[in-house]
Structures are given as structure tokens and as C-alpha cells.
PDB file as gemmi writes it, atoms N, CA and C in Angstrom:
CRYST1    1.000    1.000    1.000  90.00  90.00  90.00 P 1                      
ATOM      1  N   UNK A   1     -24.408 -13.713  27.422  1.00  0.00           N  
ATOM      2  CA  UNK A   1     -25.577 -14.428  26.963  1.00  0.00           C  
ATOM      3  C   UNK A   1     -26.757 -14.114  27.864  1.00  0.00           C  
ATOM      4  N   UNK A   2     -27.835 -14.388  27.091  1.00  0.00           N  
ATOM      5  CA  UNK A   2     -29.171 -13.741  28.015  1.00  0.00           C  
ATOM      6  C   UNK A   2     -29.236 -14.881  29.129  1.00  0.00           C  
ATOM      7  N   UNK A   3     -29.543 -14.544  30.481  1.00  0.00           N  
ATOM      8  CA  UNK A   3     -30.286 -15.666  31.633  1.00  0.00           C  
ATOM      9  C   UNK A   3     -28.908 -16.143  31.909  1.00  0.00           C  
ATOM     10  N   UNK A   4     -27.863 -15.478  31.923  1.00  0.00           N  
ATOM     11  CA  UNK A   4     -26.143 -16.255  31.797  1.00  0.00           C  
ATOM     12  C   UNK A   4     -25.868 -14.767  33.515  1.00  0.00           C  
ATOM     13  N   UNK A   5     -25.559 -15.631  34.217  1.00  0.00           N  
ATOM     14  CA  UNK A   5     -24.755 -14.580  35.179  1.00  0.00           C  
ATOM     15  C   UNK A   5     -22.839 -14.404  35.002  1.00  0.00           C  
ATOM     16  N   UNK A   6     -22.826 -15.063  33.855  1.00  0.00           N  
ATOM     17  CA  UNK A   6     -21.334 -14.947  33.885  1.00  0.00           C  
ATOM     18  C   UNK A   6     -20.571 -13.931  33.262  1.00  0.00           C  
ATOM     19  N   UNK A   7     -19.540 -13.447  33.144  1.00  0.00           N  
ATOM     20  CA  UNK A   7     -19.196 -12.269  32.367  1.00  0.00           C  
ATOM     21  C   UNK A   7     -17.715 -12.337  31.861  1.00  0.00           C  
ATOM     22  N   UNK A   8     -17.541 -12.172  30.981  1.00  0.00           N  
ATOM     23  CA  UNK A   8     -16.210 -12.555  29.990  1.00  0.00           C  
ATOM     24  C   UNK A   8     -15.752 -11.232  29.098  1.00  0.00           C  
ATOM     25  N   UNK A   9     -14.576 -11.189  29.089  1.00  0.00           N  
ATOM     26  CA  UNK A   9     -14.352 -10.144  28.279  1.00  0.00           C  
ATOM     27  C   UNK A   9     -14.221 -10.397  26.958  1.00  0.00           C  
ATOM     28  N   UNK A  10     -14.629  -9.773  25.876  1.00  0.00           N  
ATOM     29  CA  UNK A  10     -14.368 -10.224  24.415  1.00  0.00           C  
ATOM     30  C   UNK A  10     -13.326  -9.521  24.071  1.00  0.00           C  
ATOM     31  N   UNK A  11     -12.031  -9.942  23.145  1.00  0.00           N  
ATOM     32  CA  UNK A  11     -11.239  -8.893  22.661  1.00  0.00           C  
ATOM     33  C   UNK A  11     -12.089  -8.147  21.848  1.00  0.00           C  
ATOM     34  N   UNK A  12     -10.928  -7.186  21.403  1.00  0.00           N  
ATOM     35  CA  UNK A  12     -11.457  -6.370  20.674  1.00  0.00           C  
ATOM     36  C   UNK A  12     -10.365  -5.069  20.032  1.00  0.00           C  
ATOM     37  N   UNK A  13     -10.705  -4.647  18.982  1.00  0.00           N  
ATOM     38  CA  UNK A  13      -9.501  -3.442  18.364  1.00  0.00           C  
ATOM     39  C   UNK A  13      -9.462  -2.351  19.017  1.00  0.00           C  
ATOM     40  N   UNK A  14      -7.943  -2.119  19.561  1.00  0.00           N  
ATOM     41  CA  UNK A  14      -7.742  -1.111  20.461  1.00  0.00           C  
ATOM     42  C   UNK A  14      -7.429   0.184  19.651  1.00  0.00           C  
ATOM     43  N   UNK A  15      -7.810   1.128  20.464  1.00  0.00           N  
ATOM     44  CA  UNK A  15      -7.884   2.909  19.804  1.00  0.00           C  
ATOM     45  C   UNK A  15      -6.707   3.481  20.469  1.00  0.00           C  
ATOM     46  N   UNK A  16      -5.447   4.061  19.737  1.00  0.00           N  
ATOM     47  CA  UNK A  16      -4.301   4.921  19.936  1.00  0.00           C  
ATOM     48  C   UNK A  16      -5.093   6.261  19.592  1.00  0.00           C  
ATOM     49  N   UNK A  17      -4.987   7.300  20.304  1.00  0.00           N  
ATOM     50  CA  UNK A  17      -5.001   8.147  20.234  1.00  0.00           C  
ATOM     51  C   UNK A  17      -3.967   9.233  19.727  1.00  0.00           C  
ATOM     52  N   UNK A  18      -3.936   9.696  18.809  1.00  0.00           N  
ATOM     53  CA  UNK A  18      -2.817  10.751  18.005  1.00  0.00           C  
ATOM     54  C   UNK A  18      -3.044  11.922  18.305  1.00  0.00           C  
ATOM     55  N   UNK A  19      -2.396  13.073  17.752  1.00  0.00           N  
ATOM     56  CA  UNK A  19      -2.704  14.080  17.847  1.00  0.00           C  
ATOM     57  C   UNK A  19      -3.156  14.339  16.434  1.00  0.00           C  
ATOM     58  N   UNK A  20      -4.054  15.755  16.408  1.00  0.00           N  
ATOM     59  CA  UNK A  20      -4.291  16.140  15.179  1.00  0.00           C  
ATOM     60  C   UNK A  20      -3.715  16.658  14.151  1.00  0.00           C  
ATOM     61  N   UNK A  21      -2.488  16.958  14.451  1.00  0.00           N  
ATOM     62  CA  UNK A  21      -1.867  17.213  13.752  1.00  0.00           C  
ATOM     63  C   UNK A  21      -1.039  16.181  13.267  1.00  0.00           C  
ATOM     64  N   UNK A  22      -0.437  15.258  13.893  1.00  0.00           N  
ATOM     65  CA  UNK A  22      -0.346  13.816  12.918  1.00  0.00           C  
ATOM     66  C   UNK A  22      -1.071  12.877  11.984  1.00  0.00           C  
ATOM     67  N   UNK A  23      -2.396  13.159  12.071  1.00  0.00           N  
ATOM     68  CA  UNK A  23      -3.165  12.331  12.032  1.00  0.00           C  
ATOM     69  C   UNK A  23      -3.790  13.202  10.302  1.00  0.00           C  
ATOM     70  N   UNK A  24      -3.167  14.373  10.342  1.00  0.00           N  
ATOM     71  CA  UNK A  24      -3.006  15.030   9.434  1.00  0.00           C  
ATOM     72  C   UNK A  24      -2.117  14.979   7.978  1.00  0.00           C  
ATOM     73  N   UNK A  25      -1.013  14.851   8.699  1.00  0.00           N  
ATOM     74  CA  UNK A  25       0.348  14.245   8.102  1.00  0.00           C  
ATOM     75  C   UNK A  25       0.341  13.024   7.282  1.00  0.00           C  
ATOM     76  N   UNK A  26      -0.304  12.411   7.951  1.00  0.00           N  
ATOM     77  CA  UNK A  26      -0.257  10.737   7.674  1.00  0.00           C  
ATOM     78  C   UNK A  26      -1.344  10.877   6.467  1.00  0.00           C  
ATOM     79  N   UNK A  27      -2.733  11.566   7.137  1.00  0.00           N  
ATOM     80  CA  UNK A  27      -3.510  11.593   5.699  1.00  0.00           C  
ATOM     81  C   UNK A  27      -2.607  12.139   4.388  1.00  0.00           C  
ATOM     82  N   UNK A  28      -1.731  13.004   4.752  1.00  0.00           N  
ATOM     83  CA  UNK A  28      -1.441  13.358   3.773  1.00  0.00           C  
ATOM     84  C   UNK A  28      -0.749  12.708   2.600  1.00  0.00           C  
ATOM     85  N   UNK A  29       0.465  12.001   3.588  1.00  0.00           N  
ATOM     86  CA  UNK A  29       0.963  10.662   2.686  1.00  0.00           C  
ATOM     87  C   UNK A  29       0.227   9.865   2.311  1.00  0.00           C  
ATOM     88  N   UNK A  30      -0.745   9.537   2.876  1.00  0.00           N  
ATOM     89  CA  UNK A  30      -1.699   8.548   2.052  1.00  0.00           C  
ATOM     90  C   UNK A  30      -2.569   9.008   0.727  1.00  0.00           C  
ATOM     91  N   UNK A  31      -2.275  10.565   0.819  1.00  0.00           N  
ATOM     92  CA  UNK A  31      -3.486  10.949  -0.661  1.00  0.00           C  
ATOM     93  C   UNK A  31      -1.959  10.812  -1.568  1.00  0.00           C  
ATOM     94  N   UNK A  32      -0.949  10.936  -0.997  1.00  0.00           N  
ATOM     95  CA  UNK A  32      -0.039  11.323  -1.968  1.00  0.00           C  
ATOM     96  C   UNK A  32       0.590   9.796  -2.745  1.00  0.00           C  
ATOM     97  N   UNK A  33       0.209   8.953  -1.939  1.00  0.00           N  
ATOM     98  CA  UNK A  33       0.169   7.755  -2.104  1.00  0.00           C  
ATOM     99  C   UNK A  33      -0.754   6.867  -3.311  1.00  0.00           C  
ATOM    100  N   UNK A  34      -1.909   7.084  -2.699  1.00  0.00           N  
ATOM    101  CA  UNK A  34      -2.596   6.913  -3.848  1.00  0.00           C  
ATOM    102  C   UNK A  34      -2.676   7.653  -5.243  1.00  0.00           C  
ATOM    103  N   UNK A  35      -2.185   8.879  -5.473  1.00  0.00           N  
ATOM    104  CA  UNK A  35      -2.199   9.780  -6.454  1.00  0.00           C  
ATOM    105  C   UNK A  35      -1.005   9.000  -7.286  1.00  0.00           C  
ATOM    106  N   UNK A  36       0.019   8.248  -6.643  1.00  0.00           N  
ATOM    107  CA  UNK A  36       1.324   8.116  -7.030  1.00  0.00           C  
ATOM    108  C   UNK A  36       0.558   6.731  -8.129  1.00  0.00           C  
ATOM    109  N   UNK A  37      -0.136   5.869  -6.968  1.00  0.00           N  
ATOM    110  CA  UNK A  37      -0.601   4.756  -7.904  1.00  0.00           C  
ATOM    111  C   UNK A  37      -1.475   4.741  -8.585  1.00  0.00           C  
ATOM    112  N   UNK A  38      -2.387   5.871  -8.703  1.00  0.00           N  
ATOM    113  CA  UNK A  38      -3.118   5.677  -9.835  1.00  0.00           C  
ATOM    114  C   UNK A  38      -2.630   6.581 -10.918  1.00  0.00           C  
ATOM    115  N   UNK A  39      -1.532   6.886 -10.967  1.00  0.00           N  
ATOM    116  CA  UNK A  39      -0.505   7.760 -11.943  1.00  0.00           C  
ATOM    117  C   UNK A  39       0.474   6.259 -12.318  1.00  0.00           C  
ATOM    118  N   UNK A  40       0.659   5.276 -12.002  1.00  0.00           N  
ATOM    119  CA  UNK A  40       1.154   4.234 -12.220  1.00  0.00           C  
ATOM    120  C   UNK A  40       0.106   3.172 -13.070  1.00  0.00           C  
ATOM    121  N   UNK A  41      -1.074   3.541 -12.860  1.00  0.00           N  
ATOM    122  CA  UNK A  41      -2.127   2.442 -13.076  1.00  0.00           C  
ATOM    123  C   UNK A  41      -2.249   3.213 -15.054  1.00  0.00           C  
ATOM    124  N   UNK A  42      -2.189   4.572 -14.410  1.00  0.00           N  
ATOM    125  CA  UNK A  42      -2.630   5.220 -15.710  1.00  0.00           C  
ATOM    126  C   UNK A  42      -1.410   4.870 -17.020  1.00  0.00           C  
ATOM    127  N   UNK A  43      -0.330   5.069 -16.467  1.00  0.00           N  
ATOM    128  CA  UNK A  43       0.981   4.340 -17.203  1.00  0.00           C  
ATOM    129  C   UNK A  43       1.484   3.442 -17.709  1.00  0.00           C  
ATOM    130  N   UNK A  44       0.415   2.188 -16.635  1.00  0.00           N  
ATOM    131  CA  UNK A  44       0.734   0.993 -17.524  1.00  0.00           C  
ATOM    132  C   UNK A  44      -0.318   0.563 -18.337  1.00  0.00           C  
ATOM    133  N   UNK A  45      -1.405   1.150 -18.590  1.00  0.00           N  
ATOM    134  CA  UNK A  45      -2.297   1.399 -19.193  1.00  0.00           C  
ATOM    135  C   UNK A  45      -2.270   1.591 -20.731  1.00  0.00           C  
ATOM    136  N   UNK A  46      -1.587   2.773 -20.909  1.00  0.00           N  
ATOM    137  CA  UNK A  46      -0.955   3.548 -22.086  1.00  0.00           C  
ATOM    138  C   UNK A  46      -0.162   2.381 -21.976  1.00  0.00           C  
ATOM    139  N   UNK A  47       1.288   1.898 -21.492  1.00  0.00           N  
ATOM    140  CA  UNK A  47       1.823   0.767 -22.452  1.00  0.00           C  
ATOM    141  C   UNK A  47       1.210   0.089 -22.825  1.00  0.00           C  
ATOM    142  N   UNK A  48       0.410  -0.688 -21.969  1.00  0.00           N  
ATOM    143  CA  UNK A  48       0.370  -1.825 -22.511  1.00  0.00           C  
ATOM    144  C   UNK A  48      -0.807  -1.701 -23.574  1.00  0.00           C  
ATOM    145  N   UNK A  49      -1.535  -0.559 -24.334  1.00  0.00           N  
ATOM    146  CA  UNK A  49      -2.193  -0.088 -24.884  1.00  0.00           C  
ATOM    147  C   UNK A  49      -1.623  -0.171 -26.158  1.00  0.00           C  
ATOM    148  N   UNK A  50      -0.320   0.905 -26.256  1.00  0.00           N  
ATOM    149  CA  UNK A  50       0.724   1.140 -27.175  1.00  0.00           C  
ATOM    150  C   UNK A  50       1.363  -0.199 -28.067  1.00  0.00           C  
ATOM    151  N   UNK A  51       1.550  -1.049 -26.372  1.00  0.00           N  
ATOM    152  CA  UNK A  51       2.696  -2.700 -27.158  1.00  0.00           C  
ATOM    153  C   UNK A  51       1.888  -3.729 -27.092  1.00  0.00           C  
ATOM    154  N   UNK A  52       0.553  -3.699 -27.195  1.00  0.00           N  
ATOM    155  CA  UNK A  52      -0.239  -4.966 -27.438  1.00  0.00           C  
ATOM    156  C   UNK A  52      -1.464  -4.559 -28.480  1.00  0.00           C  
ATOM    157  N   UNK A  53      -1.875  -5.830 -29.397  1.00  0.00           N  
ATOM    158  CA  UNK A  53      -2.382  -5.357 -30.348  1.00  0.00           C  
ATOM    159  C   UNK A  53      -4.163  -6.236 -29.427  1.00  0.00           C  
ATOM    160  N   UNK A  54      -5.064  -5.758 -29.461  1.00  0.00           N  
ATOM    161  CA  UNK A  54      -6.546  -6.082 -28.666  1.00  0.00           C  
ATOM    162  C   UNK A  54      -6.856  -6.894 -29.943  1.00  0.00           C  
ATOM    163  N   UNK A  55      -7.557  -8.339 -28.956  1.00  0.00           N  
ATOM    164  CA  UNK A  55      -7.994  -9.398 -30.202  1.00  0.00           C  
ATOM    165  C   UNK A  55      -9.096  -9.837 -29.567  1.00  0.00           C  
ATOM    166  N   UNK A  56      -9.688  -8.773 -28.872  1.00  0.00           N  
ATOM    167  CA  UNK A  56     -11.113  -8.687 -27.648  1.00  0.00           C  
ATOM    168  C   UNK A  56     -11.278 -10.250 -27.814  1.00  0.00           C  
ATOM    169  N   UNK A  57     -12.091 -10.630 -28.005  1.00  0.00           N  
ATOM    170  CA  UNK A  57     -13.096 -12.036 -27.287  1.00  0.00           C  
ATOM    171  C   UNK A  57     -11.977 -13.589 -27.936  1.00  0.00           C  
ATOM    172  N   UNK A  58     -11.111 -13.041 -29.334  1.00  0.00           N  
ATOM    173  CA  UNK A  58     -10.410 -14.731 -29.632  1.00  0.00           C  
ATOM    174  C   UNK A  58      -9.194 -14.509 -29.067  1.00  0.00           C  
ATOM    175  N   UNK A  59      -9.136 -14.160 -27.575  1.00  0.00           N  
ATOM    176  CA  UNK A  59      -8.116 -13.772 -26.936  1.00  0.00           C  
ATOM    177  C   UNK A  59      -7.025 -14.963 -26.712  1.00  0.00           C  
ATOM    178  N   UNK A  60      -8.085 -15.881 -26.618  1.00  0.00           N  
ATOM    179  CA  UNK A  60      -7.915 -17.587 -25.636  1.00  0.00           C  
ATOM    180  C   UNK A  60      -7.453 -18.234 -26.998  1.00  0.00           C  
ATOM    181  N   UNK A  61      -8.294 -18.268 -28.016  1.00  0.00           N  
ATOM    182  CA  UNK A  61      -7.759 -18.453 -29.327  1.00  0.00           C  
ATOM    183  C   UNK A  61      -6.487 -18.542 -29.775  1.00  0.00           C  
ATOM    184  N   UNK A  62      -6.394 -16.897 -29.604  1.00  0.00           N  
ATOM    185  CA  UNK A  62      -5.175 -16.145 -30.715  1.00  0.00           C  
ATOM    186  C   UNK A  62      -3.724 -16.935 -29.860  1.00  0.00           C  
ATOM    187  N   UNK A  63      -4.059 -16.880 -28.556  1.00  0.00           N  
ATOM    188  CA  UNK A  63      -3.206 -17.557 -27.248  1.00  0.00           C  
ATOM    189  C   UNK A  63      -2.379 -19.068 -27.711  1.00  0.00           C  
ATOM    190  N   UNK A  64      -3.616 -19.540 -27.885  1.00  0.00           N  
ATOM    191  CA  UNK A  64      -3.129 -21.255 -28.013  1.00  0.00           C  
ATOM    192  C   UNK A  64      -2.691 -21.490 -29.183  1.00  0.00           C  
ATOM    193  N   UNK A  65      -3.120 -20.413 -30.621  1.00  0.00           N  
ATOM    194  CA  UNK A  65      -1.666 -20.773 -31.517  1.00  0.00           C  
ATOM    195  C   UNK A  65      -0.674 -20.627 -32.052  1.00  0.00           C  
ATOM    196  N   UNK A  66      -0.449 -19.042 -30.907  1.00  0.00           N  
ATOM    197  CA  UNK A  66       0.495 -18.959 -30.880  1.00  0.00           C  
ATOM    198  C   UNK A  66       1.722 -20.106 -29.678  1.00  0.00           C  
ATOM    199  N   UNK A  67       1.140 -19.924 -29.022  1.00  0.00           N  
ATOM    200  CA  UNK A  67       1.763 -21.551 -28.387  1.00  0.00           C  
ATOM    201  C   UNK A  67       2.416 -22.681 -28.966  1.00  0.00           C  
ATOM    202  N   UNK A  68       1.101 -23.437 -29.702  1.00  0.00           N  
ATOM    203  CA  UNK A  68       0.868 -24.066 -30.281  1.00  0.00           C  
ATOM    204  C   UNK A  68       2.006 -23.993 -31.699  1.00  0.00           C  
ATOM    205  N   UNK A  69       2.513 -22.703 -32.319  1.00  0.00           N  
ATOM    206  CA  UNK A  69       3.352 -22.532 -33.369  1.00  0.00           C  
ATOM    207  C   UNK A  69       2.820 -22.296 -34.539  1.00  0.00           C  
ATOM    208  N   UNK A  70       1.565 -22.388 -34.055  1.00  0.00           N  
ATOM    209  CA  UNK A  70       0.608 -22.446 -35.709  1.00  0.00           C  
ATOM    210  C   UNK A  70       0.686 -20.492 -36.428  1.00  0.00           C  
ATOM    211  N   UNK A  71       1.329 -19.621 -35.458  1.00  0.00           N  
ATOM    212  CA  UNK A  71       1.256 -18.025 -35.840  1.00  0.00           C  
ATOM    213  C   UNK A  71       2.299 -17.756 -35.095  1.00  0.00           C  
ATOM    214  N   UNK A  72       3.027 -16.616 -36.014  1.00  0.00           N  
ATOM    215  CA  UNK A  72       3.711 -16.088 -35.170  1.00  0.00           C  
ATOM    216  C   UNK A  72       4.013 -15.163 -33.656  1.00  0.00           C  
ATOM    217  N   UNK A  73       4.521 -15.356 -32.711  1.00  0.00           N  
ATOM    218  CA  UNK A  73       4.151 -15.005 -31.435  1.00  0.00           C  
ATOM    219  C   UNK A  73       4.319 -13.141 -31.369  1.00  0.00           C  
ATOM    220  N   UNK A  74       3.190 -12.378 -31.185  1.00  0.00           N  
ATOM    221  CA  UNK A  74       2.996 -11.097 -30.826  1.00  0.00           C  
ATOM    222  C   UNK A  74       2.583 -10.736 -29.648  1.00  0.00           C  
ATOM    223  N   UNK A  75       2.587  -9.616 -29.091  1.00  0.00           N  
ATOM    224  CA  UNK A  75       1.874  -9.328 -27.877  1.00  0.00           C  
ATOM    225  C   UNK A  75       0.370  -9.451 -28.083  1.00  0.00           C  
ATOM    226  N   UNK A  76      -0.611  -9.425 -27.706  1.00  0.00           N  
ATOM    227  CA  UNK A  76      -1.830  -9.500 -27.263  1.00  0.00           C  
ATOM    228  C   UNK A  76      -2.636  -8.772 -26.214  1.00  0.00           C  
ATOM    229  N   UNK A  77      -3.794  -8.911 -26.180  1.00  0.00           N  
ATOM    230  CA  UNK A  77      -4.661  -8.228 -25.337  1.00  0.00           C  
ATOM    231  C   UNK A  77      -6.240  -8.556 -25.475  1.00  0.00           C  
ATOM    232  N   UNK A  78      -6.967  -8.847 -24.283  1.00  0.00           N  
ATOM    233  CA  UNK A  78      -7.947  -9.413 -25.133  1.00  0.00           C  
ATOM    234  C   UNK A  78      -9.025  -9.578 -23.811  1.00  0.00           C  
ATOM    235  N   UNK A  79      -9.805 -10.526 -24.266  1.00  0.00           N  
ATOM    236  CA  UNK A  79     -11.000 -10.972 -23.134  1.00  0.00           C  
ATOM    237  C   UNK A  79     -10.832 -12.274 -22.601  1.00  0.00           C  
ATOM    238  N   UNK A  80     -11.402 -12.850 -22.270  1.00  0.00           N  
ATOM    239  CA  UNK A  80     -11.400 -14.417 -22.110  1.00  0.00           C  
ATOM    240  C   UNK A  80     -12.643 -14.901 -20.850  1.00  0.00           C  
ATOM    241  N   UNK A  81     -13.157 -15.668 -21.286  1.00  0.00           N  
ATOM    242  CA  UNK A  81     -14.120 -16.256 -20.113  1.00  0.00           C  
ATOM    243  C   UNK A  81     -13.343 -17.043 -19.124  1.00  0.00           C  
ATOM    244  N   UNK A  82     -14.280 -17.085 -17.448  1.00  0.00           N  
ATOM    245  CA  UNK A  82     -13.148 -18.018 -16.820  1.00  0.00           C  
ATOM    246  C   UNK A  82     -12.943 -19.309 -17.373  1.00  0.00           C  
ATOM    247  N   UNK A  83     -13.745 -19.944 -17.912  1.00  0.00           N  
ATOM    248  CA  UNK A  83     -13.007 -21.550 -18.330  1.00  0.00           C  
ATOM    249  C   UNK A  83     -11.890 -21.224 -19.240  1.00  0.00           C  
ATOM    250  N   UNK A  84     -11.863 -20.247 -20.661  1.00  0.00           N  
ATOM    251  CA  UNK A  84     -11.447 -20.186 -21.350  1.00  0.00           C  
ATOM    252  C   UNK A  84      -9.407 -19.722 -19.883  1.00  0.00           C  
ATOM    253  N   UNK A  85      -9.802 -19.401 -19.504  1.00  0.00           N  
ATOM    254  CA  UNK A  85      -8.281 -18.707 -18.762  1.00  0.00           C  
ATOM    255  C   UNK A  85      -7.700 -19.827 -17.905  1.00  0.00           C  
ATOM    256  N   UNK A  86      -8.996 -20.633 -17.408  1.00  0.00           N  
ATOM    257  CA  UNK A  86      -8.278 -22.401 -16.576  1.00  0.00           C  
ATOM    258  C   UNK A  86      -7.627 -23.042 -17.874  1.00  0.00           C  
ATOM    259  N   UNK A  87      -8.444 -23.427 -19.557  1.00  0.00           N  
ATOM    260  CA  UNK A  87      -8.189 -23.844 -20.347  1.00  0.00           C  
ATOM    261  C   UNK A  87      -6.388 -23.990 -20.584  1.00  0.00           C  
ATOM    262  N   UNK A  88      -6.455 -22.047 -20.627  1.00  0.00           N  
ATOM    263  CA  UNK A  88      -5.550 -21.820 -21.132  1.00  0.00           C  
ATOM    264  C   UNK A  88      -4.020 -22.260 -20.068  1.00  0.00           C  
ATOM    265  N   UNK A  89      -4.502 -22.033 -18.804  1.00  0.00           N  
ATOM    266  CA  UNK A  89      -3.378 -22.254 -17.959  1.00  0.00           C  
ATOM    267  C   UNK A  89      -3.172 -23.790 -18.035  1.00  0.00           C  
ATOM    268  N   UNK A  90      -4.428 -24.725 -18.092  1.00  0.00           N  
ATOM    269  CA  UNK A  90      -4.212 -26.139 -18.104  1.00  0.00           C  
ATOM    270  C   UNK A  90      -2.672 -26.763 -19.437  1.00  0.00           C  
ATOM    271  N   UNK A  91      -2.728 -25.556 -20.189  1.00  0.00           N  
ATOM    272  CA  UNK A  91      -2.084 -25.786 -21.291  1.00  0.00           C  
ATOM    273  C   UNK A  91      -0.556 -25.506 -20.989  1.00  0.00           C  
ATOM    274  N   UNK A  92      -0.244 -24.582 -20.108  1.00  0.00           N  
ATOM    275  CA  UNK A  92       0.760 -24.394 -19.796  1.00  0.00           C  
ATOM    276  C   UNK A  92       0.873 -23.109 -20.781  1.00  0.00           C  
ATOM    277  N   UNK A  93      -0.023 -22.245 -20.835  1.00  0.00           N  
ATOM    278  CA  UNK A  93       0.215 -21.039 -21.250  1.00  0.00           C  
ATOM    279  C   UNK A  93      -0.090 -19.574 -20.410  1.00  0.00           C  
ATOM    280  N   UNK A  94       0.597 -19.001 -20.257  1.00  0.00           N  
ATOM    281  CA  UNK A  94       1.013 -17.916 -19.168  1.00  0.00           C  
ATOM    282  C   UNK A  94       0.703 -16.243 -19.888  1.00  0.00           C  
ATOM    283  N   UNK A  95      -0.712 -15.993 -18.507  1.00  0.00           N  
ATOM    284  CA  UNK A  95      -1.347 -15.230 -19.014  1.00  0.00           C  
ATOM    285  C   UNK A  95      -1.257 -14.226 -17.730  1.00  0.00           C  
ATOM    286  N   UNK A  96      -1.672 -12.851 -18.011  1.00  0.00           N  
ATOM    287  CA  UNK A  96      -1.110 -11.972 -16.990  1.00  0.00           C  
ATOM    288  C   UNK A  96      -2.905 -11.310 -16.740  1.00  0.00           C  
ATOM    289  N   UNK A  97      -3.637 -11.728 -16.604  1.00  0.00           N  
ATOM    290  CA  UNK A  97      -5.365 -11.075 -15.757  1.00  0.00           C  
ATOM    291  C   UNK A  97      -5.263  -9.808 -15.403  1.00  0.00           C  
ATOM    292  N   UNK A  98      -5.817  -8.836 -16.189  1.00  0.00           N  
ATOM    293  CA  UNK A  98      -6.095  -7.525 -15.523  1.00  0.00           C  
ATOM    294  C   UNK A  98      -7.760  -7.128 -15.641  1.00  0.00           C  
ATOM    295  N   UNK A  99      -7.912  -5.777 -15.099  1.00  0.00           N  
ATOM    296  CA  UNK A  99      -9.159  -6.111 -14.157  1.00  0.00           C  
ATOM    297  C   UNK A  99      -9.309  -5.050 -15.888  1.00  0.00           C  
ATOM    298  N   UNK A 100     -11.027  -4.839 -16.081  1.00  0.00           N  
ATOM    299  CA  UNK A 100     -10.853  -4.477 -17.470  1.00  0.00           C  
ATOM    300  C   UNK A 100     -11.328  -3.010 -17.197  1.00  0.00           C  
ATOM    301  N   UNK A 101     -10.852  -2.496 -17.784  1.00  0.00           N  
ATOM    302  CA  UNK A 101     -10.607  -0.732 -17.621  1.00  0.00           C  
ATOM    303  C   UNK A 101      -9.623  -0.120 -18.991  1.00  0.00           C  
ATOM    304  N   UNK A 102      -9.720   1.000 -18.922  1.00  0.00           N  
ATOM    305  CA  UNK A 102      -8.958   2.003 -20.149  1.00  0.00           C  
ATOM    306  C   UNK A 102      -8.039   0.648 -20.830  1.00  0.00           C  
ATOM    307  N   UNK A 103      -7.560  -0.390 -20.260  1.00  0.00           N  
ATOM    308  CA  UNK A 103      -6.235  -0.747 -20.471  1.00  0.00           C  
ATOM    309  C   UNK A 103      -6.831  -1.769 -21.972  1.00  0.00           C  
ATOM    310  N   UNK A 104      -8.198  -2.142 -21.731  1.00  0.00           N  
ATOM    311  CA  UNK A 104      -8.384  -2.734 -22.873  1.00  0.00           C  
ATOM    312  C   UNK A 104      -9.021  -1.752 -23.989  1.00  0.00           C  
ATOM    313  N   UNK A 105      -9.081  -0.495 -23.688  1.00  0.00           N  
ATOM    314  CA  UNK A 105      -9.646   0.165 -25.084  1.00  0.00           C  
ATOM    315  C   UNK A 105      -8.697   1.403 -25.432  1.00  0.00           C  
ATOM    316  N   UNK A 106      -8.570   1.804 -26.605  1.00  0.00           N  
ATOM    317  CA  UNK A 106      -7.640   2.782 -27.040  1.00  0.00           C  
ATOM    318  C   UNK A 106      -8.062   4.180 -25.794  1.00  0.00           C  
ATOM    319  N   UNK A 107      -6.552   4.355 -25.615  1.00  0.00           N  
ATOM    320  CA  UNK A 107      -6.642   5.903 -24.815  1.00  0.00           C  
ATOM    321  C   UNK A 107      -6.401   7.227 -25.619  1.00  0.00           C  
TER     322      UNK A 107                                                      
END                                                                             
């Protein structure tokens, strides 16, 4: 602190030093890593593309009657606002949130 004669050490994140050639390696598993999961992301994509029918925005809708018994129960896919997804959980209906990408439009 300024006008402070005292002196304290702060922690702080310590640096391992590798060699470069490990440090190589490791990148490497890590691209191979990520390549693996977005080859996984792309996969479940296409399913769930394939085994759900998109009912974009009466997502929350189509949800509660099938619940409800009023339609028969199919897979789905869809939108939903956040109240509409508290709504739906308040109901005791079990919904799986994905972030929205390829998975909601035909591939």
C-alpha cells in the first residue's frame, strides 16, 4: 500500500518449467482432444436432428400436452423462453437445454 512501510507477500500462480518438447506433446493431445469433441458435438447433432421432429417456438406447448396426455408422446425439439423452461420444470416436466446451433436446424 502507498505511505505503508510494510511488506507482505501475495500468493500467487506458480510457473513449472517443461521442456519443449513436452510442451509439444501435450499440445498435441489437446488438439486431438478437441477434434475428438467436436466430432462428438457434430454426432449428436445429426441424431438428435434425425430422432426429433423441431416444433421451434410451441416447444413449451407441444411439452405440456404431451405430459399432460392430451397428444401422443414423440420426441421433440424446439425453442423455449426462460420462463417458459422454469414453467415447464415447475410442472415436473424434464427437459434436456442445448445451446442452439446446427442441432436445431436440418443438416
Amino acid at each position: 500500500m502507498c505511505d505503508s512501510s510494510e511488506v507482505c507477500k501475495i500468493p500467487s500462480a506458480c510457473f513449472v518449467s517443461v521442456e519443449k518438447s513436452q510442451r509439444s506433446a501435450e499440445s498435441n493431445v489437446a488438439i486431438r482432444k478437441s477434434a475428438k469433441i467436436g466430432q462428438f458435438a457434430k454426432e449428436l447433432g445429426a441424431y438428435i436432428t434425425r430422432n426429433t421432429e423441431d416444433v421451434g417456438i410451441q416447444f413449451a406447448e407441444e411439452a405440456k400436452k404431451m405430459h399432460h396426455g392430451e397428444v401422443t408422446e414423440w420426441n421433440i425439439r424446439g425453442s423455449a423462453t426462460q420462463d417458459e423452461v422454469a414453467s415447464l420444470k415447475d410442472e415436473g416436466i424434464t427437459i434436456l437445454p442445448l445451446p442452439s446451433t446446427k442441432i436445431n436446424k436440418k443438416i
